[in-house]
Backbone bond lengths (Angstrom), bond angles and torsions (degrees), N, CA, C in turn:
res aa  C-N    CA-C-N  psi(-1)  N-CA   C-N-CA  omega(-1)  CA-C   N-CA-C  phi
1 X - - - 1.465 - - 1.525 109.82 -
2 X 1.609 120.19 138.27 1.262 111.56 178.31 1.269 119.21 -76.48
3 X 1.488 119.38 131.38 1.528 94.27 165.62 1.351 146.29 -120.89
4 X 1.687 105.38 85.57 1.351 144.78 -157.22 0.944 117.44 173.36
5 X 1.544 94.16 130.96 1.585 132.78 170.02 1.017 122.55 -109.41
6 X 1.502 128.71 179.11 0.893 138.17 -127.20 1.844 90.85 -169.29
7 X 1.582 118.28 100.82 1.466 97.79 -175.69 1.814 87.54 -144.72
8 X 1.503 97.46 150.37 1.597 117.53 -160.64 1.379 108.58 -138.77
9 X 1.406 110.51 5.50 1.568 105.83 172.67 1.759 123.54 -150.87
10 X 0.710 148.13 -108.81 1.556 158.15 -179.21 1.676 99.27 -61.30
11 X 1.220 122.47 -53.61 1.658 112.18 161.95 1.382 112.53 -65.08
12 X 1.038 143.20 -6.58 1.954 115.08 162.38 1.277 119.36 -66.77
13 X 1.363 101.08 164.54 1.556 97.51 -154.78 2.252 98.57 -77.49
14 X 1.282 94.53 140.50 1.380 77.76 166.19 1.964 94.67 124.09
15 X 1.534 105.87 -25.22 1.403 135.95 -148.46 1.674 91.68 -101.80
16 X 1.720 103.29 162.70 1.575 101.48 -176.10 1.606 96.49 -76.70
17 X 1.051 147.98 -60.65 1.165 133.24 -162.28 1.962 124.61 -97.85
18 X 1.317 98.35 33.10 1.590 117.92 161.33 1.528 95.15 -52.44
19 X 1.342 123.00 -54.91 1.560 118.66 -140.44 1.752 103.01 -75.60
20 X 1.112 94.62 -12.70 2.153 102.20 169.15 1.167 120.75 -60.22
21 X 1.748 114.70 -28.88 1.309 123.72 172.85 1.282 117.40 -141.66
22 X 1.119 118.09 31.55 1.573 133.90 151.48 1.643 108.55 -18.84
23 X 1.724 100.91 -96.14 1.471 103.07 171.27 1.085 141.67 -89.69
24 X 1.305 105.84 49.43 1.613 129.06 157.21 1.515 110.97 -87.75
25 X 1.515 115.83 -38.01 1.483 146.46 -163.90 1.602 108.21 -49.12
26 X 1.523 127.14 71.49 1.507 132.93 178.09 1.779 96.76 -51.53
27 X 1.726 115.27 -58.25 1.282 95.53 -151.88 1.730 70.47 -176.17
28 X 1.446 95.93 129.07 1.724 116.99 169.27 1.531 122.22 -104.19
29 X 1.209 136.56 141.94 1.090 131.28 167.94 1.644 119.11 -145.52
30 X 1.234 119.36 152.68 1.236 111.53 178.58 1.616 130.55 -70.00
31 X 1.282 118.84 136.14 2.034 107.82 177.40 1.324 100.68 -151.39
32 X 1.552 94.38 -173.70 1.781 88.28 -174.88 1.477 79.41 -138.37
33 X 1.467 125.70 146.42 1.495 146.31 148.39 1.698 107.70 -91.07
34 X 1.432 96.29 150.75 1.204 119.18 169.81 1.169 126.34 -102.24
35 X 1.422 113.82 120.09 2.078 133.93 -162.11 1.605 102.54 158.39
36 X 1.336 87.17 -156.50 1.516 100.46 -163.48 1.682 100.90 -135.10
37 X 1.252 98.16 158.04 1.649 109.06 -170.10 1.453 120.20 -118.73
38 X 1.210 152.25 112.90 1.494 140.65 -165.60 1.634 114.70 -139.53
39 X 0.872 133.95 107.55 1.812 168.12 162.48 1.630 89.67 -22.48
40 X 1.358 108.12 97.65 1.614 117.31 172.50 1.497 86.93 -100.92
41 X 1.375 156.41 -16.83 1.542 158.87 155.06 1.456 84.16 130.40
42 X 1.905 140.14 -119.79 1.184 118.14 -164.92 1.527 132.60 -5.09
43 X 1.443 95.79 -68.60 1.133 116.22 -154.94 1.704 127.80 -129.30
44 X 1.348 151.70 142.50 1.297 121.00 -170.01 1.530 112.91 -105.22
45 X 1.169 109.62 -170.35 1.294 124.96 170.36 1.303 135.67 -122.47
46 X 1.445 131.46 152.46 1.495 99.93 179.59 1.396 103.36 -133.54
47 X 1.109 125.12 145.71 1.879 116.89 162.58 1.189 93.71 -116.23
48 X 1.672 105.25 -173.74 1.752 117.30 -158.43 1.544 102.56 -114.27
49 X 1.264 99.16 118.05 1.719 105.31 168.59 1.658 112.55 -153.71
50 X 1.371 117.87 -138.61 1.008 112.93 -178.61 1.313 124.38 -136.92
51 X 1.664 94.26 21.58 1.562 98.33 147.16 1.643 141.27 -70.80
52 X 0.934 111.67 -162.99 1.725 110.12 -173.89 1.874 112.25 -105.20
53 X 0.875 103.77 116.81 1.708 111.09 171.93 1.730 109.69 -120.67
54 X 1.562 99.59 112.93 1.183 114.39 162.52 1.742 121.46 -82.84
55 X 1.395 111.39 124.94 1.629 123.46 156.56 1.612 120.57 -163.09
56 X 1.028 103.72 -110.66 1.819 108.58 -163.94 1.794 106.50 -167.04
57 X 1.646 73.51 122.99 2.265 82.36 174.16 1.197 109.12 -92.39
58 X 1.128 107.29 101.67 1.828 115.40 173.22 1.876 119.20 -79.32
59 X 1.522 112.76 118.59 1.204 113.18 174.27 1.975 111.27 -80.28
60 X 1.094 90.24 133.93 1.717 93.91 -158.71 1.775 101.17 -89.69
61 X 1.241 140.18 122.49 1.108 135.75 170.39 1.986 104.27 -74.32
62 X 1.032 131.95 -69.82 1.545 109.51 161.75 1.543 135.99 -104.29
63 X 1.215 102.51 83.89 1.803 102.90 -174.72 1.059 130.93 -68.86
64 X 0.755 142.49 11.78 1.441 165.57 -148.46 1.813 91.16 -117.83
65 X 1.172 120.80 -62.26 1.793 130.29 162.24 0.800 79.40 -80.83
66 X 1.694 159.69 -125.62 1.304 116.58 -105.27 1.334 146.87 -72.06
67 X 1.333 101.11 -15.68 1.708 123.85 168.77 1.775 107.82 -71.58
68 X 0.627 122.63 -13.29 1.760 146.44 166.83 1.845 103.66 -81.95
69 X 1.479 106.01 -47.61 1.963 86.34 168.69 0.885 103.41 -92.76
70 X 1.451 122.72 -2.56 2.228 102.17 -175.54 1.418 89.01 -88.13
71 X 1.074 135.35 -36.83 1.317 146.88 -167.07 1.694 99.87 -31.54
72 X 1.498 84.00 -76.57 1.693 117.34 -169.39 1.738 93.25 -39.39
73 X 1.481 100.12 -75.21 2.072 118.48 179.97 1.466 103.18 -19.38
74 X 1.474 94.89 -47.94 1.637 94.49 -151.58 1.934 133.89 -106.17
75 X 1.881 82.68 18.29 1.437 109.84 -155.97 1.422 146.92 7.78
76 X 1.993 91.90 68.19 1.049 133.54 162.48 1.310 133.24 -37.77
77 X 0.939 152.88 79.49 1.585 140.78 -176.11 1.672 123.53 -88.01
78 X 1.114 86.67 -24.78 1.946 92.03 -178.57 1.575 95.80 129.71
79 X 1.469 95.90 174.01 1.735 110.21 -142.16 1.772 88.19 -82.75
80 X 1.283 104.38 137.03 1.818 114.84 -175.97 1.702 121.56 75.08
81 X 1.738 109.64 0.53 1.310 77.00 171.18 1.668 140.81 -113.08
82 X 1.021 91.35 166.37 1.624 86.28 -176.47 1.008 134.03 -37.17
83 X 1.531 114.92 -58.56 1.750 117.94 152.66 1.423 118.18 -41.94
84 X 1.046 147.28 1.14 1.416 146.77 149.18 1.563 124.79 -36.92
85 X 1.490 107.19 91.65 1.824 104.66 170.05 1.566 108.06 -71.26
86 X 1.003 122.93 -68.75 1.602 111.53 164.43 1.683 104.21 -117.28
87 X 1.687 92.25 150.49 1.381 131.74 174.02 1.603 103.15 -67.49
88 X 1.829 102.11 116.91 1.749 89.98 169.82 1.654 106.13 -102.06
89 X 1.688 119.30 103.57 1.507 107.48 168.45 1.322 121.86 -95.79
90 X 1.486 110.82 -147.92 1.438 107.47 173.21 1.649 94.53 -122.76
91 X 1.262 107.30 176.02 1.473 126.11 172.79 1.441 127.14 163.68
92 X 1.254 102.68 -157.77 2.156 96.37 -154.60 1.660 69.41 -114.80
93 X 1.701 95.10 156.27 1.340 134.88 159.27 1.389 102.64 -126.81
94 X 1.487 105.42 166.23 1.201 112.69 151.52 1.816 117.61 -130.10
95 X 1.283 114.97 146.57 1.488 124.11 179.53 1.422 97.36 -84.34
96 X 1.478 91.15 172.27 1.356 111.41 176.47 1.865 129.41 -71.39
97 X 1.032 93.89 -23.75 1.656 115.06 160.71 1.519 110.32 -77.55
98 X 1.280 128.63 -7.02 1.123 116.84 -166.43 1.437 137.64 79.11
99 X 1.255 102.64 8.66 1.298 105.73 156.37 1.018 152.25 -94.59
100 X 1.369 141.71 133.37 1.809 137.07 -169.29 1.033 77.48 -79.33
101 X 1.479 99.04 141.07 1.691 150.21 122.61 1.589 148.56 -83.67
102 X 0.952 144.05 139.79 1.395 130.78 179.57 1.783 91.47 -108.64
103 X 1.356 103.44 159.09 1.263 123.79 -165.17 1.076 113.40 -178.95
104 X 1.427 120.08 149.77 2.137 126.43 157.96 1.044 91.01 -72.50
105 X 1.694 87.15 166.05 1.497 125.16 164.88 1.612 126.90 -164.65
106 X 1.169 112.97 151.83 1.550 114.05 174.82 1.576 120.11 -97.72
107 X 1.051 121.82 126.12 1.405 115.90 -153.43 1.701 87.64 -153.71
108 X 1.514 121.74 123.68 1.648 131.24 138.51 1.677 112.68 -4.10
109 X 1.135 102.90 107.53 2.040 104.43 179.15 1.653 75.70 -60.99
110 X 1.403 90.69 156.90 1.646 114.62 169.47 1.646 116.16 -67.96
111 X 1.401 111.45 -25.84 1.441 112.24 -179.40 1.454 100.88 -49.79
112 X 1.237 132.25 -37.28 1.690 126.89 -133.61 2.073 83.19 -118.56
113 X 0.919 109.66 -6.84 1.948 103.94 170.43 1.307 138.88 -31.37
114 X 1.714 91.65 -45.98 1.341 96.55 -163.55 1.868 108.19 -99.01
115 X 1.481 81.91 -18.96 1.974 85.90 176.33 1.455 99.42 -91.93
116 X 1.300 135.64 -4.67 1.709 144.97 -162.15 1.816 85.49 -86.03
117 X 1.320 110.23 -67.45 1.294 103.08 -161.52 1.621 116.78 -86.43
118 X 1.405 121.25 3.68 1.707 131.34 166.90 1.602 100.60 -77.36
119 X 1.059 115.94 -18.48 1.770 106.33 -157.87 1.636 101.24 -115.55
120 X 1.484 113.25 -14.57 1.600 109.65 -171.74 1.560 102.19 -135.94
121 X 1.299 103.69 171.86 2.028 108.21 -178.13 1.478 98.60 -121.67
122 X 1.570 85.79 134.53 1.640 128.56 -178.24 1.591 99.50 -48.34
123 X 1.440 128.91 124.20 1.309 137.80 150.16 1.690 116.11 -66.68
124 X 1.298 107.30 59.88 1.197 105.61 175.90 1.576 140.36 -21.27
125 X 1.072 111.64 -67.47 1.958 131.20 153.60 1.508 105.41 -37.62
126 X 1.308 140.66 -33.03 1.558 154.05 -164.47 1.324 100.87 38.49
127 X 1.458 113.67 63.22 1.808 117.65 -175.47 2.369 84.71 -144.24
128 X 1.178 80.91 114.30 1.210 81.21 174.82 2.033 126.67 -88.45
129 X 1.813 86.63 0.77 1.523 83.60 -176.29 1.751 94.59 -94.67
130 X 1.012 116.44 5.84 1.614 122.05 -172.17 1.350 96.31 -132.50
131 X 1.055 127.14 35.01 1.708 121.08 168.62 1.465 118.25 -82.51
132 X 1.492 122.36 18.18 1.394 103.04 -179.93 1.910 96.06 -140.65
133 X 1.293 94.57 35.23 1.651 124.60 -159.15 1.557 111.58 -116.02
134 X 1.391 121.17 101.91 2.256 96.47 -172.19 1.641 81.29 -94.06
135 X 1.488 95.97 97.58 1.730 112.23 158.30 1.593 109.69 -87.27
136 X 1.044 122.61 -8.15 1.567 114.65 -174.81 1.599 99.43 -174.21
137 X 1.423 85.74 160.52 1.835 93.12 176.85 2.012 106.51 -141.13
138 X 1.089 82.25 163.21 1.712 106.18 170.12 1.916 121.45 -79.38
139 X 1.288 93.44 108.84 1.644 108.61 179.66 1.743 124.89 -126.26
140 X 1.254 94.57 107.65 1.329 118.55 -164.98 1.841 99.08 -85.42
141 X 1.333 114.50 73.17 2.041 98.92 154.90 1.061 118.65 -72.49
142 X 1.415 114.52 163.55 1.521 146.96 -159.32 1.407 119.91 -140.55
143 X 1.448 103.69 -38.86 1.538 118.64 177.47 1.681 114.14 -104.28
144 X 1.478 107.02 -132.51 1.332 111.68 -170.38 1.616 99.03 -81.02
145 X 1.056 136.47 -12.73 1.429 136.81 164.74 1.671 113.03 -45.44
146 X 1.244 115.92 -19.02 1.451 133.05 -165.19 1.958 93.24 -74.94
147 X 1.490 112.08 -37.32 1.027 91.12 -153.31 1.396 99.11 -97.82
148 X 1.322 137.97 148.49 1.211 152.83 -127.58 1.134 109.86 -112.63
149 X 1.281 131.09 -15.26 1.474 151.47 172.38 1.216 108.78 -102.49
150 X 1.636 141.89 -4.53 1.341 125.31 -177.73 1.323 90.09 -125.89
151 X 1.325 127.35 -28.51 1.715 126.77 152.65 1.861 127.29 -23.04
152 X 1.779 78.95 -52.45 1.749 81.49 -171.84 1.364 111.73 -82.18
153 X 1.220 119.46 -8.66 1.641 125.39 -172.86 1.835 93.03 -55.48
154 X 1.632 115.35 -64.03 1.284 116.17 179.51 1.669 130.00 -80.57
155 X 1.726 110.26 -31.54 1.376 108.72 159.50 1.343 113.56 -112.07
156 X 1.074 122.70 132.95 1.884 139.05 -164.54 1.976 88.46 -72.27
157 X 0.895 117.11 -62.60 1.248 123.18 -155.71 1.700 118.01 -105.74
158 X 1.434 117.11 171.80 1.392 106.36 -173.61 1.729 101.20 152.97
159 X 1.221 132.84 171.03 1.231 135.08 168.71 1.901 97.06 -159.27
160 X 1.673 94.88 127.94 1.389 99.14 177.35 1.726 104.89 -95.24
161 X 1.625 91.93 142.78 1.489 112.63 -177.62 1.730 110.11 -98.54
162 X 1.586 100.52 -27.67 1.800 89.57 176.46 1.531 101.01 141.19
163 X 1.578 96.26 -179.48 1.529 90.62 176.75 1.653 112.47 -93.93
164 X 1.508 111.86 148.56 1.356 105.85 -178.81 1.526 107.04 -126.55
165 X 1.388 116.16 -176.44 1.544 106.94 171.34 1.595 96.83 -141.60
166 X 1.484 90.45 160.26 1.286 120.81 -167.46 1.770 107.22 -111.80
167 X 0.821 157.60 136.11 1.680 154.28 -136.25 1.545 87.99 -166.48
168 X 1.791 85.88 129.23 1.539 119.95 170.91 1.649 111.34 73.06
169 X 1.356 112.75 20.56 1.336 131.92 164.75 1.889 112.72 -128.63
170 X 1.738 82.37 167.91 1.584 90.87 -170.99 1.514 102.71 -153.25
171 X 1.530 120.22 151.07 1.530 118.76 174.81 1.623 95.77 -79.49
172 X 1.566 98.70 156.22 1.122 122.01 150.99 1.713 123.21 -171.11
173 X 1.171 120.91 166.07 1.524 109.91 -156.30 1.866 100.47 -112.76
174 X 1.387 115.78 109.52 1.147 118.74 -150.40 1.327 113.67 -139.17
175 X 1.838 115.88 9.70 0.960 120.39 145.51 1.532 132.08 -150.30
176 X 0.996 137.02 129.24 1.571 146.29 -175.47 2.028 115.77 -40.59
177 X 1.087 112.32 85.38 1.596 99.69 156.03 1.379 132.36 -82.37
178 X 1.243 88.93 136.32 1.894 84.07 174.37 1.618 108.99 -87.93
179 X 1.342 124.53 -11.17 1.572 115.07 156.90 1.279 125.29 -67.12
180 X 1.832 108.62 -30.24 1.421 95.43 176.92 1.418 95.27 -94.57
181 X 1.152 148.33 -7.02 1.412 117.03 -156.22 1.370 133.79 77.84
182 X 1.256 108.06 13.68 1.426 117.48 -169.14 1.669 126.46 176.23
183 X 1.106 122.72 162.74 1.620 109.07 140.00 1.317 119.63 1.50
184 X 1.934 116.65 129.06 1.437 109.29 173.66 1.622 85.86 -131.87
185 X 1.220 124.09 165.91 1.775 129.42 -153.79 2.096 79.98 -119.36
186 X 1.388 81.13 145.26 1.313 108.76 179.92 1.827 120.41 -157.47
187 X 0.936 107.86 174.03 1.793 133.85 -154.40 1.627 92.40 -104.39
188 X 1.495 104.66 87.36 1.876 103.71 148.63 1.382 108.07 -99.87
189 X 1.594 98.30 165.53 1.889 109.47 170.31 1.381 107.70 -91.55
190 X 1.608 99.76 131.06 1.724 89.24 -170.87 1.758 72.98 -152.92
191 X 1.489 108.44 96.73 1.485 130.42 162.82 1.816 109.21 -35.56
192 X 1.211 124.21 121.16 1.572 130.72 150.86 1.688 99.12 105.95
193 X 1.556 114.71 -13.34 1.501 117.39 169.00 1.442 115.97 -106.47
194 X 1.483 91.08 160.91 1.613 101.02 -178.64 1.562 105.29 -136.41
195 X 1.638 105.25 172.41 1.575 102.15 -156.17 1.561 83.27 -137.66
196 X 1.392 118.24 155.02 1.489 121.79 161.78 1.925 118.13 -100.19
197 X 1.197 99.61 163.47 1.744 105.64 173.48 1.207 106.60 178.67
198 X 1.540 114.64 172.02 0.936 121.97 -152.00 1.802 113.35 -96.43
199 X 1.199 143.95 102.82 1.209 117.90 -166.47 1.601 120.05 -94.59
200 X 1.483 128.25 136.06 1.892 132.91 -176.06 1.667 101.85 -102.66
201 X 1.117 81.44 150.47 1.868 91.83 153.94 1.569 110.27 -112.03
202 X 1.089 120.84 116.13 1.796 124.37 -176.90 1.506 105.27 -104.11
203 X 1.260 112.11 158.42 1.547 126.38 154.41 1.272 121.03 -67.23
204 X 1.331 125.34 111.78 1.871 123.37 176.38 1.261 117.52 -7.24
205 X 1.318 101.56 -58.47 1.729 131.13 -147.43 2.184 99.04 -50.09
206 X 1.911 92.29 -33.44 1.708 102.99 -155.40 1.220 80.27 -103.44
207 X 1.675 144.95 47.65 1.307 137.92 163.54 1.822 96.56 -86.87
208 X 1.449 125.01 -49.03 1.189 121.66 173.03 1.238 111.66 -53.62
209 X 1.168 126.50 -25.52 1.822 114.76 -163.65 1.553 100.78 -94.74
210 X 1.628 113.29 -32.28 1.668 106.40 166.04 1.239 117.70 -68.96
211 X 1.360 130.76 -19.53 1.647 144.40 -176.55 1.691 95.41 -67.45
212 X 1.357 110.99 -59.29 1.714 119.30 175.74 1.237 118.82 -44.63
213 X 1.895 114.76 -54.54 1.486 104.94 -170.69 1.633 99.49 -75.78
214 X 1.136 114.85 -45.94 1.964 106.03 175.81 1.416 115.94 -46.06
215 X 1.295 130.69 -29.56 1.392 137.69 174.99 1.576 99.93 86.96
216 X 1.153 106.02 27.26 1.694 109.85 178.64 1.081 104.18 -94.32
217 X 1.647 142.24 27.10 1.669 137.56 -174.38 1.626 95.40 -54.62
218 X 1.284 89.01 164.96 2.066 88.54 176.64 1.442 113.30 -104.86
219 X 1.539 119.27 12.08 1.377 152.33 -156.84 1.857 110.84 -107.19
220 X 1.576 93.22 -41.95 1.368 110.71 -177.35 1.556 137.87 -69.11
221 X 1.372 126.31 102.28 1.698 115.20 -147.32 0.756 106.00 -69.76
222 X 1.702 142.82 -1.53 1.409 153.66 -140.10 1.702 119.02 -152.49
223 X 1.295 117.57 18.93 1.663 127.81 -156.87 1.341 111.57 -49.92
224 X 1.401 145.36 97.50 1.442 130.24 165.99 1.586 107.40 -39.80
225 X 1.012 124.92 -71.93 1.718 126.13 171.39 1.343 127.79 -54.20
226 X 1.025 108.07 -178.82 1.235 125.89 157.92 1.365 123.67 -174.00
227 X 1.544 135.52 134.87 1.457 128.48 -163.87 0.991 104.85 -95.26
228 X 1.251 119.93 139.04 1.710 144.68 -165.93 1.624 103.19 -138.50
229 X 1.440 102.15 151.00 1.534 112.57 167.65 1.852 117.10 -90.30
230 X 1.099 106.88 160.21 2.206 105.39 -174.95 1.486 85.14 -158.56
231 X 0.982 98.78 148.62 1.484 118.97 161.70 1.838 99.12 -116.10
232 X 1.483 109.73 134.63 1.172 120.98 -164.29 1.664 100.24 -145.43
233 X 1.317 107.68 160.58 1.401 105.95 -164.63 1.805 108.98 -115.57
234 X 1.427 108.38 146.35 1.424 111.53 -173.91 1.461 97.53 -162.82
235 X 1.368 127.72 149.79 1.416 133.00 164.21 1.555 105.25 61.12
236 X 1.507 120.25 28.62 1.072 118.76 -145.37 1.437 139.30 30.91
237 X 0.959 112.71 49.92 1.746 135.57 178.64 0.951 116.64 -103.20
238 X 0.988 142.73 150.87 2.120 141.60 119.34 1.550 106.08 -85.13
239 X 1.316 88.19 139.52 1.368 106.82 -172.32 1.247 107.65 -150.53
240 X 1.355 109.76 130.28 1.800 120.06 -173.52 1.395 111.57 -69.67
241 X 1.479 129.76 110.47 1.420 122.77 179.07 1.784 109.21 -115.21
242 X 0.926 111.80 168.27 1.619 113.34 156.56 1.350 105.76 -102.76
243 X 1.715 112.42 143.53 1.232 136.96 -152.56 1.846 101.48 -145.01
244 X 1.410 128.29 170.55 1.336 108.52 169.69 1.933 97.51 -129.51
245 X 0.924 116.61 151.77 1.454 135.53 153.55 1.288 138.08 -79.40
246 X 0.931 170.45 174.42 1.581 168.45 -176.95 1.444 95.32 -129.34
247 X 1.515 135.17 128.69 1.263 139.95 157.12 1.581 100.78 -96.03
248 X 1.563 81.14 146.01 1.890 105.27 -172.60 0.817 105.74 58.16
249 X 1.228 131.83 81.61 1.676 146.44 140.96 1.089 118.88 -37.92
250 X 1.620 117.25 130.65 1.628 111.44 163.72 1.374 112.52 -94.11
251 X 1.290 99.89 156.94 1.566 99.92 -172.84 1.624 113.50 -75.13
252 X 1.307 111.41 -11.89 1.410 126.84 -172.90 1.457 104.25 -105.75
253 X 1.258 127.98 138.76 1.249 125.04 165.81 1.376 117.41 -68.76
254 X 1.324 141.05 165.31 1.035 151.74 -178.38 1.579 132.61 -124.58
255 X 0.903 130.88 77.44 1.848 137.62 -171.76 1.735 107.10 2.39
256 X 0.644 155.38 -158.89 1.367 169.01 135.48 1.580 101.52 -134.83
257 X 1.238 100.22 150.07 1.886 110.55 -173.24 1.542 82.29 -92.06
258 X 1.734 92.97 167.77 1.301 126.84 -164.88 1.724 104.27 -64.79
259 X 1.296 113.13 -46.56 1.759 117.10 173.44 1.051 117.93 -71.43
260 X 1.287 129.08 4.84 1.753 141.82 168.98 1.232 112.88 -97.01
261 X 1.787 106.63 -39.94 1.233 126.18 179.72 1.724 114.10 -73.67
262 X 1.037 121.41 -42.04 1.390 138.89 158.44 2.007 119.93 -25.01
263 X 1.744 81.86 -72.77 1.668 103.89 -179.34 1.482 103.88 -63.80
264 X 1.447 133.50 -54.24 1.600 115.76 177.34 1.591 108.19 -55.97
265 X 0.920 143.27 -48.99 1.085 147.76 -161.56 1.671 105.52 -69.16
266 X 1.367 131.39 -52.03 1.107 145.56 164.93 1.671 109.86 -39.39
267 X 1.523 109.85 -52.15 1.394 138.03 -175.72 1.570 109.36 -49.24
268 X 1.917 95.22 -43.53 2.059 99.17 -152.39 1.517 80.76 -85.10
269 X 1.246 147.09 -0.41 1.664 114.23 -176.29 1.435 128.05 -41.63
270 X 1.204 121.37 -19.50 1.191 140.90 -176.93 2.116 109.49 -77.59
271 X 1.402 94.13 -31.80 1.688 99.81 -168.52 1.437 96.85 -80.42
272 X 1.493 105.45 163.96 1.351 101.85 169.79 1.361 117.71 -79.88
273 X 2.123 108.94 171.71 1.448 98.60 -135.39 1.833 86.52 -100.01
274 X 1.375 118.19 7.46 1.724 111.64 156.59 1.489 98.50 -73.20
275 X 1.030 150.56 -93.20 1.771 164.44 175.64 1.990 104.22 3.47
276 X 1.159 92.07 -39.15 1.567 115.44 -167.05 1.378 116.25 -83.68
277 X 1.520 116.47 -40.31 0.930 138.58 158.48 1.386 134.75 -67.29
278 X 1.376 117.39 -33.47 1.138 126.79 155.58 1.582 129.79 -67.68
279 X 1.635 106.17 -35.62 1.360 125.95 -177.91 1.291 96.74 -66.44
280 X 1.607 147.41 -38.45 0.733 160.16 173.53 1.430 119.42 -40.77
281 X 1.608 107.35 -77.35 1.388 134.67 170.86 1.444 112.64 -26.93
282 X 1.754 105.23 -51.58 1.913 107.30 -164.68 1.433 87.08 -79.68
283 X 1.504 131.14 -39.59 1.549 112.69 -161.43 1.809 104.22 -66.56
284 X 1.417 117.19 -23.59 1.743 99.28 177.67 1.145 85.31 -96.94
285 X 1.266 163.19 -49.37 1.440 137.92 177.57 1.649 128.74 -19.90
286 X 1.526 95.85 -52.93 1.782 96.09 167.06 1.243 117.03 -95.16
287 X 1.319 128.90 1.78 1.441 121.36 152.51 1.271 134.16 -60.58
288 X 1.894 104.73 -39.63 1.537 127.85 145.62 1.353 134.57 -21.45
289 X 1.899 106.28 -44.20 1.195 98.40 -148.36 2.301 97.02 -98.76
């Protein structure tokens, strides 16, 4: 039996039901698991994806009892059964030093996912002692934002979650910068298609500094962008992100130069390599024409 867990809600210390496994508690440390987090009001929940969940890997001095009271807490029955309120598996954390760990955890069986997250709201931050806190938000790029090295030039910070898609949209390059030199890629509605990108979790604080490099300031008499909300799909989810738009569309597409062309491309490694390939294709297509 392992002995360590992995706990992100009502058991951290500090939490109403820490004191169930108080002195079980060998030695706590901080990590983050990978999934998603959602506000049942008491208490949260988590399913498995590849978002960010903040808590603490506790080394258990007798697990054997304590996996026996989380059991009970967490109405556990044993591995597959139906009566199962949450699923106890295993999986990787990581500490604060950076190290993987293996550990349990209680996590939403997957049956209950898709009605789990229609009926309750996403803990975005996946920190349940800050859940009523907008410490961070969801940012879906499309363009040169994708690439991870021209990102940090303007926001310092960030953690990528993966590629996601966006449904009943499509890139296309629909307005002229004079910073890039070219073509800048943007968000049309194009019913029955879908588009890939890259999705982050950021700190609030760098919402102004992504507003700057998009040229979406709310200051600006002239904004190429503008920030908009999408719900986009990942882990089989929708999930509400901010995304940007291009104001004043041309009706004509517009080439993007080769160093614009570069950075998306650099950006999609993450997308799949049909999505990538195609994204590819239209950008020398209108360079062509």
């Amino acid at each position: 039996m392992n002995n360590r867990v992995f706990v992100y809600g009502t058991l951290r210390e500090g939490e109403s039901n820490h004191f169930l496994i108080k002195d079980y508690v060998q030695s706590s440390q901080k990590a983050i698991m990978r999934g998603w987090m959602v506000n049942l009001g008491s208490y949260p929940a988590v399913i498995t994806g590849k978002g960010i969940i903040l808590g603490e890997l506790i080394e258990l001095n007798n697990p054997e009892e304590a996996f026996a009271v989380m059991d009970r807490l967490e109405e556990y029955y044993g591995k597959g059964s139906e009566m199962n309120y949450y699923d106890r598996i295993e999986t990787t954390v990581m500490t604060e030093d950076g190290k993987q760990e293996n550990c349990e955890v209680y996590v939403f069986p997957e049956r209950e996912k898709e009605d789990l997250t229609r009926k309750f709201p996403f803990i975005v931050n996946g920190d349940w002692k800050n859940r009523d806190q907008e410490t961070h938000f969801l940012y879906f790029a499309y363009g040169s934002s994708m690439s991870r090295n021209s990102l940090r030039n303007d926001v310092p910070e960030f953690e990528v979650i993966g590629k996601a898609e966006l449904v009943n949209y499509q890139v296309a390059f629909t307005r002229y910068s004079h910073h890039r030199k070219g073509g800048v890629a943007d968000i049309v509605s194009q019913p029955g298609t879908k588009m890939e990108g890259i999705l982050y979790l950021i700190p609030i604080e760098n919402l102004e500094n992504l507003d700057a490099r998009e040229e979406a300031s709310p200051h600006l008499v002239n904004p190429i962008y503008k920030r908009i909300k999408v719900n986009v799909k990942i882990d089989g989810l929708d999930l509400p992100v901010y995304t940007y738009e291009v104001v004043n569309k041309s009706e004509k597409e517009i080439p993007p130069s080769d160093k614009y062309m570069g950075l998306i491309m650099e950006g999609s490694d993450l997308l799949s390599e049909e999505y990538r390939k195609k994204l590819k294709e239209h950008m020398e297509e209108l360079k062509m024409k």
